[in-house]
Each structure stands twice: as C-alpha cells, then as structure tokens.
C-alpha positions as CSV (number, residue, x, y, z in Angstrom):
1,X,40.8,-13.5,41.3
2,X,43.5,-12.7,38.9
3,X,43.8,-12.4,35.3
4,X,45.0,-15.7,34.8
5,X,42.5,-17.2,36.6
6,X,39.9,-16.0,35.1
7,X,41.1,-16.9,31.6
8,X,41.8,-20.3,33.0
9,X,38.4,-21.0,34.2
10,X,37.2,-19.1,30.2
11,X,39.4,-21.7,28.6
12,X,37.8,-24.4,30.9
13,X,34.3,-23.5,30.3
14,X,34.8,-23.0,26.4
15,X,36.3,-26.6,26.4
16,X,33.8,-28.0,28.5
17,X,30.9,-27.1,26.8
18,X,32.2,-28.5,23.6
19,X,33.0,-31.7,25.7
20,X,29.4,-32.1,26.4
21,X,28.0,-32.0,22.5
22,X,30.9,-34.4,21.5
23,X,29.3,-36.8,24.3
24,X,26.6,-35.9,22.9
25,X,27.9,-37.1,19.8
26,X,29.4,-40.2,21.4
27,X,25.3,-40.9,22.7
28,X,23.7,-40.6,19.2
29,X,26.2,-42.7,17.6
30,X,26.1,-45.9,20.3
31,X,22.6,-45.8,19.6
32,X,22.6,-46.4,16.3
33,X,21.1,-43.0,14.9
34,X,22.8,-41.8,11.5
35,X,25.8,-39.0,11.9
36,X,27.3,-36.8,9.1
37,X,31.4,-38.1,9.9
38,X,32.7,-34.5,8.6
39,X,30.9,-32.5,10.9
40,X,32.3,-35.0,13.9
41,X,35.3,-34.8,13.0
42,X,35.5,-30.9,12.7
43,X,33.7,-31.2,16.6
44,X,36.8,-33.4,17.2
45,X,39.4,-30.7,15.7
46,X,37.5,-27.9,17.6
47,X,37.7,-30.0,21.0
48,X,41.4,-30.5,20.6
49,X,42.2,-27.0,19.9
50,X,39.8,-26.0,22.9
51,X,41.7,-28.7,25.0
52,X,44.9,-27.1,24.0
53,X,44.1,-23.5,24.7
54,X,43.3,-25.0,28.5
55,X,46.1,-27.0,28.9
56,X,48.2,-23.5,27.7
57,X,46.1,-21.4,30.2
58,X,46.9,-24.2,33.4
59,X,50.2,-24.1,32.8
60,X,51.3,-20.9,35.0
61,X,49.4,-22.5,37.6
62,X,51.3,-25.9,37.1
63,X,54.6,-25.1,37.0
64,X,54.9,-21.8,38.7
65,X,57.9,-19.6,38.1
66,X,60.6,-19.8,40.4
C-alpha cells in the first residue's frame, strides 16, 4: 500500500477508537449514571479534531488530481 494509505487507514483507526468511548459515553449517560460534562466535552473536541484529520487524509483519495 502507499503512504497515503496507510495514514488514511492511521487517521481512521485513531478516530475510530475515540468513536467507540464517546458511544460509550452516549451508553452511560441514556442510563442514567452520573458524567463529569467537562471531560465530555473535551472527548467531543478530541473526536472532532480526530474526525478532521480523516476527512484531510481521504481527501487525495476523493478527489484525485487530474
């Protein structure tokens, strides 16, 4: 695989896993257990920024160069 690729799938991986503890997050909270709201929101701001990095890395394979 290339380069690209494989920060694509780095990115990916980085993002996902912080998907999964805000679901996590998501679980804790629908049942009713007790959350510190600063800490989610800095998950939140970390999942963004994560999300952004990805979307940045997909982008050569998206719209390829002509």
């Amino acid at each position: 695989m290339t380069v690209q690729w494989d920060e694509l799938r780095v990115a990916y991986e980085e993002w996902r896993s912080q998907r999964d503890k805000y679901d996590r997050w998501m679980t804790d909270i629908a049942a009713g257990k007790p959350y510190d709201k600063s800490a989610l929101q800095r998950d939140l701001e970390e999942l963004d920024a994560l999300h952004k990095v990805f979307l940045q890395k997909a982008r050569p394979f998206v719209h390829p160069r002509s």
